[in-house]
CHARMM internal coordinates of N, CA and C (Angstrom, degrees):
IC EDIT
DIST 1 N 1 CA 1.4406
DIST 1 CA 1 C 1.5278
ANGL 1 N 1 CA 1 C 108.69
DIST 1 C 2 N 1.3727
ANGL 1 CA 1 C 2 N 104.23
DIHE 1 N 1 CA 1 C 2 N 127.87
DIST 2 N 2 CA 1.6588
ANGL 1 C 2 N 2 CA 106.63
DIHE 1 CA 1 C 2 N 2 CA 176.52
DIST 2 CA 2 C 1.3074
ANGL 2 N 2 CA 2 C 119.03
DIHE 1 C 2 N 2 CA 2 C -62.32
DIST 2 C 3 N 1.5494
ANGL 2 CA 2 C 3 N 133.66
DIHE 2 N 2 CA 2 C 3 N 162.39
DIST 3 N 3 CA 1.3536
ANGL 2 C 3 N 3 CA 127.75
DIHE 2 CA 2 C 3 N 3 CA -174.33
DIST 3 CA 3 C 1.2703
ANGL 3 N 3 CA 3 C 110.97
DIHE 2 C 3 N 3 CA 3 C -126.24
DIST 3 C 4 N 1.2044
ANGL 3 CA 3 C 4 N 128.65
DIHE 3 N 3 CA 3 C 4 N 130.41
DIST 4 N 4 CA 1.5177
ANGL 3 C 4 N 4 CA 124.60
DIHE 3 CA 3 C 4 N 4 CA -166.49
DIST 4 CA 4 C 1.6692
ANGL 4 N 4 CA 4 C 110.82
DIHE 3 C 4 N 4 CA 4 C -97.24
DIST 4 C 5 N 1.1797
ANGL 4 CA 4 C 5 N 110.98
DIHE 4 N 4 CA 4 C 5 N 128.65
DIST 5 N 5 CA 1.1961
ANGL 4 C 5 N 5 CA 130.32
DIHE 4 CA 4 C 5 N 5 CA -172.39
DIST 5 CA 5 C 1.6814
ANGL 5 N 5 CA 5 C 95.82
DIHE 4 C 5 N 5 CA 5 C -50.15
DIST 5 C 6 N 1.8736
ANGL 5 CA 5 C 6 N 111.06
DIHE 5 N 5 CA 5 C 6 N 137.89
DIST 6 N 6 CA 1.1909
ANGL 5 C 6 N 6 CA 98.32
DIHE 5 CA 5 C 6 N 6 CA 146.94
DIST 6 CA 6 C 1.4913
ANGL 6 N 6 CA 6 C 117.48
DIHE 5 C 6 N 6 CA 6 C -120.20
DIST 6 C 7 N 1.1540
ANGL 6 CA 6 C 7 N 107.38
DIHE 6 N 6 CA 6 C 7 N 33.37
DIST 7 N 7 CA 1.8198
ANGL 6 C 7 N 7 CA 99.36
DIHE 6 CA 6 C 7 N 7 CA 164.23
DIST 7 CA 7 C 1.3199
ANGL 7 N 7 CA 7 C 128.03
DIHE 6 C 7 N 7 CA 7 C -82.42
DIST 7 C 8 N 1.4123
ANGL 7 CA 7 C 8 N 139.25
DIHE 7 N 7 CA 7 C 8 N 156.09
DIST 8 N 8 CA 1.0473
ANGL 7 C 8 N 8 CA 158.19
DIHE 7 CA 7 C 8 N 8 CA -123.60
DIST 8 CA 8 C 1.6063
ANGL 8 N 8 CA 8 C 93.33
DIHE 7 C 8 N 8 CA 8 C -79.05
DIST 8 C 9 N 1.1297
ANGL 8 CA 8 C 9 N 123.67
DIHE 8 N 8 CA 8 C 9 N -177.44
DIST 9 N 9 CA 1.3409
ANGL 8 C 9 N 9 CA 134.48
DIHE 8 CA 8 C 9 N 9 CA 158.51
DIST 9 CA 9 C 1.6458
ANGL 9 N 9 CA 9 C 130.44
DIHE 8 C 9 N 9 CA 9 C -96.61
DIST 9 C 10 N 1.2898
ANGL 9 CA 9 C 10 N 121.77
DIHE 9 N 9 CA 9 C 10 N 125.55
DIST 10 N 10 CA 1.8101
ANGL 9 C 10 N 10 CA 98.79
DIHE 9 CA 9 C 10 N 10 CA -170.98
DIST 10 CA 10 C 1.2880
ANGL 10 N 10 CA 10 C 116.87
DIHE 9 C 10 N 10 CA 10 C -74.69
DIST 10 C 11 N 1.2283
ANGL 10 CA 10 C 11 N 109.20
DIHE 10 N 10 CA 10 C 11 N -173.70
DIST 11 N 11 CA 2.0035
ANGL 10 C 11 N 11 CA 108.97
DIHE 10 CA 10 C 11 N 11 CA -163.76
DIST 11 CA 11 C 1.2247
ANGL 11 N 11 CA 11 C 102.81
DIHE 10 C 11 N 11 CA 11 C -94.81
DIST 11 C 12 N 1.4927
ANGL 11 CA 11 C 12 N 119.39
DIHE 11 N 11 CA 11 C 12 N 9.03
DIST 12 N 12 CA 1.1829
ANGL 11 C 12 N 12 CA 122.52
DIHE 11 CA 11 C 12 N 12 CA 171.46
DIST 12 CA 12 C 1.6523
ANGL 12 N 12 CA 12 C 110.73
DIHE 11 C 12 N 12 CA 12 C -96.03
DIST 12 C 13 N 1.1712
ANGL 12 CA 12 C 13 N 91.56
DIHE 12 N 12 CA 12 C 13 N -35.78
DIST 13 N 13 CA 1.9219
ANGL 12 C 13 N 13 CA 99.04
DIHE 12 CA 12 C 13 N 13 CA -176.42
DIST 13 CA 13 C 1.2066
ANGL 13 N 13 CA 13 C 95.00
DIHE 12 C 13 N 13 CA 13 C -77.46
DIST 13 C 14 N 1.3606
ANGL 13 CA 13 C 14 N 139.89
DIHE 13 N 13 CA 13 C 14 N -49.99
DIST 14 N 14 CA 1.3752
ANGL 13 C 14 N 14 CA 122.90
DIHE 13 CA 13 C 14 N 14 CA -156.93
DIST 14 CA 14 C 2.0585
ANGL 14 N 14 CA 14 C 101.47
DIHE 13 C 14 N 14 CA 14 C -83.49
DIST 14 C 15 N 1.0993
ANGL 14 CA 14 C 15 N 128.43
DIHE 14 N 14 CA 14 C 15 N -24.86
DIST 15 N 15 CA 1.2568
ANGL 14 C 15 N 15 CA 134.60
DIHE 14 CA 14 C 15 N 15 CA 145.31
DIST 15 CA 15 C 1.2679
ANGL 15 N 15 CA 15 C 106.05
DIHE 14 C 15 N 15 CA 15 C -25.75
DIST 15 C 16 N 1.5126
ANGL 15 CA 15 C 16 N 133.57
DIHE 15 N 15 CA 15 C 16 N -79.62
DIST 16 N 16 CA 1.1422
ANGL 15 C 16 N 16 CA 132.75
DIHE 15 CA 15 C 16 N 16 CA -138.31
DIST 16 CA 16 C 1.4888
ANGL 16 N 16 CA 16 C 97.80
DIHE 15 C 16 N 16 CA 16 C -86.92
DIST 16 C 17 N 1.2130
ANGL 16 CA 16 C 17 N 114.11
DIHE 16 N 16 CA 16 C 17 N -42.02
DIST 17 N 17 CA 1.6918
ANGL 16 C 17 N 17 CA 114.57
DIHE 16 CA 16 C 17 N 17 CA 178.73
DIST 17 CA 17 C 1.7582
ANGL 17 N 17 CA 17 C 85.96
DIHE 16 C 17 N 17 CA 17 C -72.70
DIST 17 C 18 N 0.9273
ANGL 17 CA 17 C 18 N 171.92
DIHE 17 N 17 CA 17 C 18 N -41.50
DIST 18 N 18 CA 1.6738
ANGL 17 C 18 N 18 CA 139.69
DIHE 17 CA 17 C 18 N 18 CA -164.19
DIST 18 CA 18 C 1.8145
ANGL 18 N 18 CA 18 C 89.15
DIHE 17 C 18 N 18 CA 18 C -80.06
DIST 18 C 19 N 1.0561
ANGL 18 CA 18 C 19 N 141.10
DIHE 18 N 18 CA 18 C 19 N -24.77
DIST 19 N 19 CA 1.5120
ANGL 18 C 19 N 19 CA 125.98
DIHE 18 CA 18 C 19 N 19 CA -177.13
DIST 19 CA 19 C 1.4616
ANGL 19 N 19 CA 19 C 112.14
DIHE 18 C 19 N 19 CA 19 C -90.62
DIST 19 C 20 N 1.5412
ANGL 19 CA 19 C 20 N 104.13
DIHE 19 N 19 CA 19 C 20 N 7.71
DIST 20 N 20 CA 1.6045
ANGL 19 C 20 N 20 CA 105.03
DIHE 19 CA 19 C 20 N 20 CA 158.54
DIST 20 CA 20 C 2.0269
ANGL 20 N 20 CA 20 C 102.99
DIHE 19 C 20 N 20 CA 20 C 80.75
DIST 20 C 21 N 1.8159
ANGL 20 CA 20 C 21 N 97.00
DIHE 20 N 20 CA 20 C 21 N 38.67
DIST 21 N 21 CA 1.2586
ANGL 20 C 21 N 21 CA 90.23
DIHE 20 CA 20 C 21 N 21 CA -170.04
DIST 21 CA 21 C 2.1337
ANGL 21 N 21 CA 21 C 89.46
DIHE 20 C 21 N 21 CA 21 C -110.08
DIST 21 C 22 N 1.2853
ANGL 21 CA 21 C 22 N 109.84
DIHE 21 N 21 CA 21 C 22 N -126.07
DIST 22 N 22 CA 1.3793
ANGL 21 C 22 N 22 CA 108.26
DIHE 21 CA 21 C 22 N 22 CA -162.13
DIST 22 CA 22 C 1.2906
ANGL 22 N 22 CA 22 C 111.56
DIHE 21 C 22 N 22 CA 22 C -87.50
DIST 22 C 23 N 1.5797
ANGL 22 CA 22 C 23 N 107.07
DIHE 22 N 22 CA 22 C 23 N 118.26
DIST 23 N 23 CA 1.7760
ANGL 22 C 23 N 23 CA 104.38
DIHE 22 CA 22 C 23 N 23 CA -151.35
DIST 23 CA 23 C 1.6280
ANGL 23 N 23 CA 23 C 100.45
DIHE 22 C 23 N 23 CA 23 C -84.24
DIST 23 C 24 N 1.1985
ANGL 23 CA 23 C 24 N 107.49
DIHE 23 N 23 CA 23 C 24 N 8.44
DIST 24 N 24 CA 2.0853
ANGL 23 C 24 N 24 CA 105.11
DIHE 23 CA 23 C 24 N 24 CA -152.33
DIST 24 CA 24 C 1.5288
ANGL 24 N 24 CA 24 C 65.19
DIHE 23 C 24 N 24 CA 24 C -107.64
DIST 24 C 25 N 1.4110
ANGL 24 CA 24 C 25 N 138.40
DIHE 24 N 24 CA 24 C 25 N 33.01
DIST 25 N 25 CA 1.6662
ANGL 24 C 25 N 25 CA 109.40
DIHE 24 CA 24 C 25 N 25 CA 179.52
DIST 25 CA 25 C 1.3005
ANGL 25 N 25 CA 25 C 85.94
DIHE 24 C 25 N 25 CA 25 C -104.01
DIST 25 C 26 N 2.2508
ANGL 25 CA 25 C 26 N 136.01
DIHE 25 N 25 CA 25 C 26 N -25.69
DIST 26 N 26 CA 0.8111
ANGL 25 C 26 N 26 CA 115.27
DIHE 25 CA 25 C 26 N 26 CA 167.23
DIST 26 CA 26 C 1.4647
ANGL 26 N 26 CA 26 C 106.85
DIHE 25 C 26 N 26 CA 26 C -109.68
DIST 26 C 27 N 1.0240
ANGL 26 CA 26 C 27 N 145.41
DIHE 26 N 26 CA 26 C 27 N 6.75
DIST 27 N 27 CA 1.3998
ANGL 26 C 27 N 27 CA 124.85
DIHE 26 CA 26 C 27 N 27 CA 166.57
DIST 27 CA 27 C 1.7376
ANGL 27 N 27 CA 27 C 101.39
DIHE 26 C 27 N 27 CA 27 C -147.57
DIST 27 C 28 N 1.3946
ANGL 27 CA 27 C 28 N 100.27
DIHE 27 N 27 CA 27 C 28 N 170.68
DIST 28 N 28 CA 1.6277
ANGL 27 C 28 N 28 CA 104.51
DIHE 27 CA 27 C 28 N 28 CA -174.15
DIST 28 CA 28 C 1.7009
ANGL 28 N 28 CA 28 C 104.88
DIHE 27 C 28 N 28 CA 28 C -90.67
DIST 28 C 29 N 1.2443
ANGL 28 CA 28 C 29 N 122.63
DIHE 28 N 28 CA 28 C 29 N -6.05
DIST 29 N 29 CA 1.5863
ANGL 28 C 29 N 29 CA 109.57
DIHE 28 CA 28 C 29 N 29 CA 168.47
DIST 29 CA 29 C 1.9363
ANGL 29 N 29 CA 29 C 116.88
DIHE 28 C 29 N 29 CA 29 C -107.96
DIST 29 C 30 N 0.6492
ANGL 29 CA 29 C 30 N 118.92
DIHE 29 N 29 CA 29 C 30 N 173.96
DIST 30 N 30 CA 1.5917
ANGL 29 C 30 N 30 CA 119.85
DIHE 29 CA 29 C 30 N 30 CA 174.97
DIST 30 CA 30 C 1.2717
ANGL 30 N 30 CA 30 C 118.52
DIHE 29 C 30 N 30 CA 30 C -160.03
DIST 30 C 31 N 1.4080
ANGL 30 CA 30 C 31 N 123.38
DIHE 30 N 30 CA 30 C 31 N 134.13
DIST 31 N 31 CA 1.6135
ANGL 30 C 31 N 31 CA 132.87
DIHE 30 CA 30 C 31 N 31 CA 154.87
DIST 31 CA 31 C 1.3469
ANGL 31 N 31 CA 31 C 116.76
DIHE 30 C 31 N 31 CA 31 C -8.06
DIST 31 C 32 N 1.1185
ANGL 31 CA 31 C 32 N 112.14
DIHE 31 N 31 CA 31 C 32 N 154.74
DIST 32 N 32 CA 1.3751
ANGL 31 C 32 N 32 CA 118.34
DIHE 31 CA 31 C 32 N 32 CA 154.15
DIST 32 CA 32 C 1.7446
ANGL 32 N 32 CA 32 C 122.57
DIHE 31 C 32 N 32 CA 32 C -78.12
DIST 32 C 33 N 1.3474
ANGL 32 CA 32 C 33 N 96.48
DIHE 32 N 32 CA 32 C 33 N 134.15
DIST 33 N 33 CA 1.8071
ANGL 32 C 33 N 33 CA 94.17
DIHE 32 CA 32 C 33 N 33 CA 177.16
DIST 33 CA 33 C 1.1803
ANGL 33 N 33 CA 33 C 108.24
DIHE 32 C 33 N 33 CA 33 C -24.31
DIST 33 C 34 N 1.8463
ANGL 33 CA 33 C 34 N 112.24
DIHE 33 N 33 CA 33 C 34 N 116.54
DIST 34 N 34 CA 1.4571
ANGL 33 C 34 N 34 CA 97.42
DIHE 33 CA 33 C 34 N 34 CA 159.96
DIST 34 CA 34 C 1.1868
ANGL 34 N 34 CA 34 C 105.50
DIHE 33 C 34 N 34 CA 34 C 135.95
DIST 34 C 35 N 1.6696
ANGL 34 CA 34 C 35 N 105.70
DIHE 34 N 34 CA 34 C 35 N -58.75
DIST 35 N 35 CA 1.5072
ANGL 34 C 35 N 35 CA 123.08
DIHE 34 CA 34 C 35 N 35 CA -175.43
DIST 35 CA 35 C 1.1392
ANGL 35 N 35 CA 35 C 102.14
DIHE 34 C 35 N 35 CA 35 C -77.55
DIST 35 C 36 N 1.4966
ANGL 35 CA 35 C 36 N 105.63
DIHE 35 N 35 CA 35 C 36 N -157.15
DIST 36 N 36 CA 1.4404
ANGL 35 C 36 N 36 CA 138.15
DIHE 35 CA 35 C 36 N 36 CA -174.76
DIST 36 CA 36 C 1.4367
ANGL 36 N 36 CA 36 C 102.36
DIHE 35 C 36 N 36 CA 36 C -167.20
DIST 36 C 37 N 1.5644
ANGL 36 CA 36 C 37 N 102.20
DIHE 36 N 36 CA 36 C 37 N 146.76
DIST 37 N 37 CA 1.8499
ANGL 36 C 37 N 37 CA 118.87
DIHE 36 CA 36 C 37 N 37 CA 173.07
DIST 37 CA 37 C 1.3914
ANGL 37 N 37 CA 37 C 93.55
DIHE 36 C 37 N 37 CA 37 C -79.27
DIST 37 C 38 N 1.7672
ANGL 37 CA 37 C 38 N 115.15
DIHE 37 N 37 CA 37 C 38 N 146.44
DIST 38 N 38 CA 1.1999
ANGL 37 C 38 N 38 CA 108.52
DIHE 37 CA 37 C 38 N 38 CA 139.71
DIST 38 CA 38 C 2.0383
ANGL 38 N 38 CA 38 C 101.57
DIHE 37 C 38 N 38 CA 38 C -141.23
DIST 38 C 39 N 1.3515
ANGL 38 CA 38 C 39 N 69.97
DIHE 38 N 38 CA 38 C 39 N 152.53
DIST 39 N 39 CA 1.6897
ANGL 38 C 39 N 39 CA 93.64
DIHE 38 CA 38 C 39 N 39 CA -171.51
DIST 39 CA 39 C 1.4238
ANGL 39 N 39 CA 39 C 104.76
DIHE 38 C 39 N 39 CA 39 C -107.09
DIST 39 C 40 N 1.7124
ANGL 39 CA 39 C 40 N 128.84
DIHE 39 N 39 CA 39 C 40 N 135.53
DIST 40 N 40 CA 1.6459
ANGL 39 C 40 N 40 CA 122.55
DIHE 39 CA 39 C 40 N 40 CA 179.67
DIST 40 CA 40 C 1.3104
ANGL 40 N 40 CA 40 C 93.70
DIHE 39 C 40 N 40 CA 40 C -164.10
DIST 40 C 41 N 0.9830
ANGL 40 CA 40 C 41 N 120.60
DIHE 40 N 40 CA 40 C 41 N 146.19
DIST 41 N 41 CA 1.4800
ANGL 40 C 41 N 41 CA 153.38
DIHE 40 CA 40 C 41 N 41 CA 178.93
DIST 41 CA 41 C 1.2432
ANGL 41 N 41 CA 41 C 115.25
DIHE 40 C 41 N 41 CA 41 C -82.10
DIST 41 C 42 N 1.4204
ANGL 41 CA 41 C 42 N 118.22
DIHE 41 N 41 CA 41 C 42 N 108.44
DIST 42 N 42 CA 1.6301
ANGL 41 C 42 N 42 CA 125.64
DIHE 41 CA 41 C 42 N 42 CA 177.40
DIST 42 CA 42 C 1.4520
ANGL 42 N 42 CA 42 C 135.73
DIHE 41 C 42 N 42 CA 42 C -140.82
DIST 42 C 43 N 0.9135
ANGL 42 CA 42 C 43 N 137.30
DIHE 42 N 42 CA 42 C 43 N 117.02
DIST 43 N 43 CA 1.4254
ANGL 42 C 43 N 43 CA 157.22
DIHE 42 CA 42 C 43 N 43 CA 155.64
DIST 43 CA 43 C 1.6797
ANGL 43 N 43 CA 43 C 78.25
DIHE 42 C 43 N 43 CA 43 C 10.46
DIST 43 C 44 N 1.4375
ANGL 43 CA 43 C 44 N 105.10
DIHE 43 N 43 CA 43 C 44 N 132.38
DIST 44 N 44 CA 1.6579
ANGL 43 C 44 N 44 CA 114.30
DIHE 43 CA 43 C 44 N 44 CA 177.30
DIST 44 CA 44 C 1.5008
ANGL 44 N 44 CA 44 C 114.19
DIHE 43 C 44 N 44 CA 44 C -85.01
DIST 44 C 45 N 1.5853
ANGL 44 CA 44 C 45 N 132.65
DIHE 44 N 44 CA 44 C 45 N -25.14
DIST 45 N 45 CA 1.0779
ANGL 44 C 45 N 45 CA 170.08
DIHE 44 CA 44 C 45 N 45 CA 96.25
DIST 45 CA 45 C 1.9180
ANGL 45 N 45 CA 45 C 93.33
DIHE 44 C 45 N 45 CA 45 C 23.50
DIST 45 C 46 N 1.2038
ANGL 45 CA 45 C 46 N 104.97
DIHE 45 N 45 CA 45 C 46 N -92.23
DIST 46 N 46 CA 1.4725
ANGL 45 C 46 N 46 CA 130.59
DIHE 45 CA 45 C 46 N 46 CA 173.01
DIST 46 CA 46 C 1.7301
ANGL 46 N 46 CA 46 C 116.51
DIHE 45 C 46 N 46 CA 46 C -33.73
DIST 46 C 47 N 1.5749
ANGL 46 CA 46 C 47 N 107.25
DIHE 46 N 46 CA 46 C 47 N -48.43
DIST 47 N 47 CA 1.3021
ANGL 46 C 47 N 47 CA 120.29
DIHE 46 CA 46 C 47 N 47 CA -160.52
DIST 47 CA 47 C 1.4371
ANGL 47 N 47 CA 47 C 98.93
DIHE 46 C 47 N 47 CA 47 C -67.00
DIST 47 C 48 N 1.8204
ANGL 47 CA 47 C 48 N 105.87
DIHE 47 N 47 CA 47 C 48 N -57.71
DIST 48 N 48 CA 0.9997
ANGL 47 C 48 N 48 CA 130.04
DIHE 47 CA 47 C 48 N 48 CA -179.97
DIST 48 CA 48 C 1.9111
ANGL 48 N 48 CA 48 C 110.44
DIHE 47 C 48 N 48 CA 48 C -48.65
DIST 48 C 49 N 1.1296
ANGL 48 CA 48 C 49 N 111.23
DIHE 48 N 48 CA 48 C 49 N -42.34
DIST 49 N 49 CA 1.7906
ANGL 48 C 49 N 49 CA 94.36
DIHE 48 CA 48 C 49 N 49 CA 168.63
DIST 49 CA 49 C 1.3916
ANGL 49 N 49 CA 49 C 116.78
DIHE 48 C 49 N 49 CA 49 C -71.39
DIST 49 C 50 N 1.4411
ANGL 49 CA 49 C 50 N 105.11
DIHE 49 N 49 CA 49 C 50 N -36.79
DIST 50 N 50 CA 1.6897
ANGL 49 C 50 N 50 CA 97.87
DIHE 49 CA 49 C 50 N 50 CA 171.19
DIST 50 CA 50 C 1.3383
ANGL 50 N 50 CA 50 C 110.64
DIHE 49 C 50 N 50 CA 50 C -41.84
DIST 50 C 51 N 1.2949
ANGL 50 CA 50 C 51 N 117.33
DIHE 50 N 50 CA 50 C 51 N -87.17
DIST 51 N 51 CA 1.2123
ANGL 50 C 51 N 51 CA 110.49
DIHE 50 CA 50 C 51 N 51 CA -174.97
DIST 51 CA 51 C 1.5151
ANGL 51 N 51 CA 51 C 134.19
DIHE 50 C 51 N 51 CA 51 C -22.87
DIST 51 C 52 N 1.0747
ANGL 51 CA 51 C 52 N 105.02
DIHE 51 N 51 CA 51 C 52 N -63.94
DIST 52 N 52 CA 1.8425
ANGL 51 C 52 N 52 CA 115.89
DIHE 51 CA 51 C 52 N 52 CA 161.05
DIST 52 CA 52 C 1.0150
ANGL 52 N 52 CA 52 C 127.08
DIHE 51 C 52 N 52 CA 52 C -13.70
DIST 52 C 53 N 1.8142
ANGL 52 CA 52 C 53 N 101.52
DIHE 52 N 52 CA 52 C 53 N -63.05
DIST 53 N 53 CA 1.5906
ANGL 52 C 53 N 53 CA 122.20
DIHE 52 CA 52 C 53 N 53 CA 171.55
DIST 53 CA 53 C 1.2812
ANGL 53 N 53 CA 53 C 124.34
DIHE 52 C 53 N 53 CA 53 C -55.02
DIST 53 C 54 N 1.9116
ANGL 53 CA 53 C 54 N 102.98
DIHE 53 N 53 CA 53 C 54 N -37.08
DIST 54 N 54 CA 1.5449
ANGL 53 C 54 N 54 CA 92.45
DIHE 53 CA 53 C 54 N 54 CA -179.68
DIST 54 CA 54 C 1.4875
ANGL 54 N 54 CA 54 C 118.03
DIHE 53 C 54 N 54 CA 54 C -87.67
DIST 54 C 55 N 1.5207
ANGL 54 CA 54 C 55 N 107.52
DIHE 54 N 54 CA 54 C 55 N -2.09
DIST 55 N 55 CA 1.7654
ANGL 54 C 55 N 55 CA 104.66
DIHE 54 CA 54 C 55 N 55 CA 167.93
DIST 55 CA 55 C 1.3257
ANGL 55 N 55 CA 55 C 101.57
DIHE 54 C 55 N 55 CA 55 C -57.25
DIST 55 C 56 N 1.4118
ANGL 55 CA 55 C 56 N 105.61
DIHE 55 N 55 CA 55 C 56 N -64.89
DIST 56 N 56 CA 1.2496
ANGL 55 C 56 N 56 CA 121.39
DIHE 55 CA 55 C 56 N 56 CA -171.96
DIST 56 CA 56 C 1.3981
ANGL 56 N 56 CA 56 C 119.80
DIHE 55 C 56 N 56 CA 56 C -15.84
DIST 56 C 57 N 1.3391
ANGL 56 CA 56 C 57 N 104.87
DIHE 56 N 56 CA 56 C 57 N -52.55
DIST 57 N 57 CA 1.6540
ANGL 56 C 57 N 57 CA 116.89
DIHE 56 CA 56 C 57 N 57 CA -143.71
DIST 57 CA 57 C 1.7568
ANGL 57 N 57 CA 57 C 91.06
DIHE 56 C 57 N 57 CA 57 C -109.41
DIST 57 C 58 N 1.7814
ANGL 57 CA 57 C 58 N 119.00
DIHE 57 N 57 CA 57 C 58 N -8.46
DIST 58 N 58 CA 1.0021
ANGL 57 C 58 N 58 CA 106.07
DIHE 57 CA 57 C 58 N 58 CA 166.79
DIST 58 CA 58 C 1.5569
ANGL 58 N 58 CA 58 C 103.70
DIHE 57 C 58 N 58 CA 58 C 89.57
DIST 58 C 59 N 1.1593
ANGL 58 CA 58 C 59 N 131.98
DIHE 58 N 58 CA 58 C 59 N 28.99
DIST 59 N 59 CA 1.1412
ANGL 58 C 59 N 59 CA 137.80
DIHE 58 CA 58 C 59 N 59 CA 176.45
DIST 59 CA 59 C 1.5539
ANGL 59 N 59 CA 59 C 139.71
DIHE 58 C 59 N 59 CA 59 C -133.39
DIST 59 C 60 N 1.1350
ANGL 59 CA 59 C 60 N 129.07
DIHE 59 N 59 CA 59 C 60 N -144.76
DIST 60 N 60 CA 2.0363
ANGL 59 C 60 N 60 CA 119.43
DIHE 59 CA 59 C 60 N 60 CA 144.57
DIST 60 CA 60 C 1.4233
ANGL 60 N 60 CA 60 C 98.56
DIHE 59 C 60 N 60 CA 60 C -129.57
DIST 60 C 61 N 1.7374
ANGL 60 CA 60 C 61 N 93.79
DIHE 60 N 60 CA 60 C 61 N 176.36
DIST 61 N 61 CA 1.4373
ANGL 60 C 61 N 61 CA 102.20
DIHE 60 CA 60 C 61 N 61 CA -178.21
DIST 61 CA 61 C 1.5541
ANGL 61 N 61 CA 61 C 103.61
DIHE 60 C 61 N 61 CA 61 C -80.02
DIST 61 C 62 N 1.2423
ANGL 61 CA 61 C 62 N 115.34
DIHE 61 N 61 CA 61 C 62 N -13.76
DIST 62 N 62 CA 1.6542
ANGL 61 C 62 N 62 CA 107.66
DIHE 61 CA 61 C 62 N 62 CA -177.57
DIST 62 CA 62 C 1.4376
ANGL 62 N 62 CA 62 C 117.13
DIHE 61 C 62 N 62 CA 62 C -59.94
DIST 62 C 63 N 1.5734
ANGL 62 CA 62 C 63 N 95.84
DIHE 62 N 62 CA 62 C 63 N -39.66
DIST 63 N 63 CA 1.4660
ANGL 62 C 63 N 63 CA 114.34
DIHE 62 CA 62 C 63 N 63 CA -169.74
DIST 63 CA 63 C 1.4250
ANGL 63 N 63 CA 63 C 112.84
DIHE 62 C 63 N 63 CA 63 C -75.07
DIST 63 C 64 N 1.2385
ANGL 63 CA 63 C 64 N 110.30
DIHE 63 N 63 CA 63 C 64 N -40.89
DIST 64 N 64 CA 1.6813
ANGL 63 C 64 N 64 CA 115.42
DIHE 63 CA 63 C 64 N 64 CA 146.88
DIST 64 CA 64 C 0.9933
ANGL 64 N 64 CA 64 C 128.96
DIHE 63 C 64 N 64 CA 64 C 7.07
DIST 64 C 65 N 1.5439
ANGL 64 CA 64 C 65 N 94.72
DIHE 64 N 64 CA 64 C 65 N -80.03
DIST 65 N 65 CA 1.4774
ANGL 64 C 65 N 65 CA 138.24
DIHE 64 CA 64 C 65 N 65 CA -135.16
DIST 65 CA 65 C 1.7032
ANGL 65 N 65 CA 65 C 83.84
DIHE 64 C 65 N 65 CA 65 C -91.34
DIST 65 C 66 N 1.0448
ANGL 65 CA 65 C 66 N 120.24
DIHE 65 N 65 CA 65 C 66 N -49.02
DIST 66 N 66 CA 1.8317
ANGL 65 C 66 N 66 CA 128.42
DIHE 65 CA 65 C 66 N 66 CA -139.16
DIST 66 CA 66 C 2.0243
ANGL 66 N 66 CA 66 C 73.14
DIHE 65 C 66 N 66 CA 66 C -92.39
DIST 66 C 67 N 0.9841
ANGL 66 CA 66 C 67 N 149.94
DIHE 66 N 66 CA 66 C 67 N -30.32
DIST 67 N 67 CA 1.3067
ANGL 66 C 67 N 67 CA 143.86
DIHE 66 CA 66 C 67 N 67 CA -152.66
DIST 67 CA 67 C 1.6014
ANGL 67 N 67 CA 67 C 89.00
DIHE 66 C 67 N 67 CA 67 C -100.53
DIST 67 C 68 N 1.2336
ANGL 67 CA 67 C 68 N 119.48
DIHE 67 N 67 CA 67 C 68 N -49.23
DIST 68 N 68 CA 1.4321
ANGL 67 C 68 N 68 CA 115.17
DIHE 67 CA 67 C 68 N 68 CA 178.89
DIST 68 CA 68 C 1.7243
ANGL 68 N 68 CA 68 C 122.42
DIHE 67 C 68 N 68 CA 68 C -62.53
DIST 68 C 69 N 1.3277
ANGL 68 CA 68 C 69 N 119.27
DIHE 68 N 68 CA 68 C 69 N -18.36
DIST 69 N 69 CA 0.9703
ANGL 68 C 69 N 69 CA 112.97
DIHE 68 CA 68 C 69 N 69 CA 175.84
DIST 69 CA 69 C 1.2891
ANGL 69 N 69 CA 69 C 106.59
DIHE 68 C 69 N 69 CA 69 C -101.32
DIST 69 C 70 N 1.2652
ANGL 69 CA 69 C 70 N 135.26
DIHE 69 N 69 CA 69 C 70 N -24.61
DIST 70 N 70 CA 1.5354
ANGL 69 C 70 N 70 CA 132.52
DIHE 69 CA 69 C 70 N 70 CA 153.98
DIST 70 CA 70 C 1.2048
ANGL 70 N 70 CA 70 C 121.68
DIHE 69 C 70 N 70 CA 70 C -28.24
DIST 70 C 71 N 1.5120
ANGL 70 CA 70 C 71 N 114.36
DIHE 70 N 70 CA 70 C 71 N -35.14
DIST 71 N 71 CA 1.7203
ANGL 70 C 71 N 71 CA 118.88
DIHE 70 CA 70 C 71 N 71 CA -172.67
DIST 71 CA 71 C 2.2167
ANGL 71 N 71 CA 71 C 99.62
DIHE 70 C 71 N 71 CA 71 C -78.04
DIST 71 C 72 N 1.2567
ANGL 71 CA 71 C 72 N 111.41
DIHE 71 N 71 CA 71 C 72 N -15.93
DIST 72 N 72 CA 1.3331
ANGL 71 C 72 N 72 CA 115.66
DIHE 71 CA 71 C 72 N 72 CA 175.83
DIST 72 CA 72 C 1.2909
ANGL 72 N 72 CA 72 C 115.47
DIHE 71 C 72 N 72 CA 72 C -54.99
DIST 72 C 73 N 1.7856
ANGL 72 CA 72 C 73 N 110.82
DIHE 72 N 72 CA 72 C 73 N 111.92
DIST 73 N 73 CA 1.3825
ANGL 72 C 73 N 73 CA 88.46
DIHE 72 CA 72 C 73 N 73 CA -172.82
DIST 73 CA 73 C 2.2997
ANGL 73 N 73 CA 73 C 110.41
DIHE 72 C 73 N 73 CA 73 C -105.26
END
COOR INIT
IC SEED 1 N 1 CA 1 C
IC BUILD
């Protein structure tokens, strides 16, 4: 079984993935054309109502998320 590196990323890789270039240069999954990953840290408590809400409402938390910052004016 292969072992995945945990050292840092160079300032070249993380460069090229923020200009939306080859995202597998820092990790092995990637967005869909278009998007972007985002990763954030949350109260497990917290996460767990998100989720809920977006059954609820029939949706994802991405979509949520991407509607909530739309209201930013």
């Amino acid at each position: 079984m292969a072992t995945k590196s945990l050292k840092k990323p160079s300032l070249e890789a993380v460069t090229t993935f923020a200009e939306g270039g080859n995202v597998l240069t820092i990790r092995g999954r990637h967005a869909p054309a278009g998007d972007v990953r985002l990763t954030i840290n949350i109260k497990q408590e917290l996460h767990r109502k998100l989720k809920i809400k977006a059954i609820e409402e029939n949706t994802t938390v991405g979509r949520m998320v991407e509607a909530w910052i739309q209201t930013w004016k």
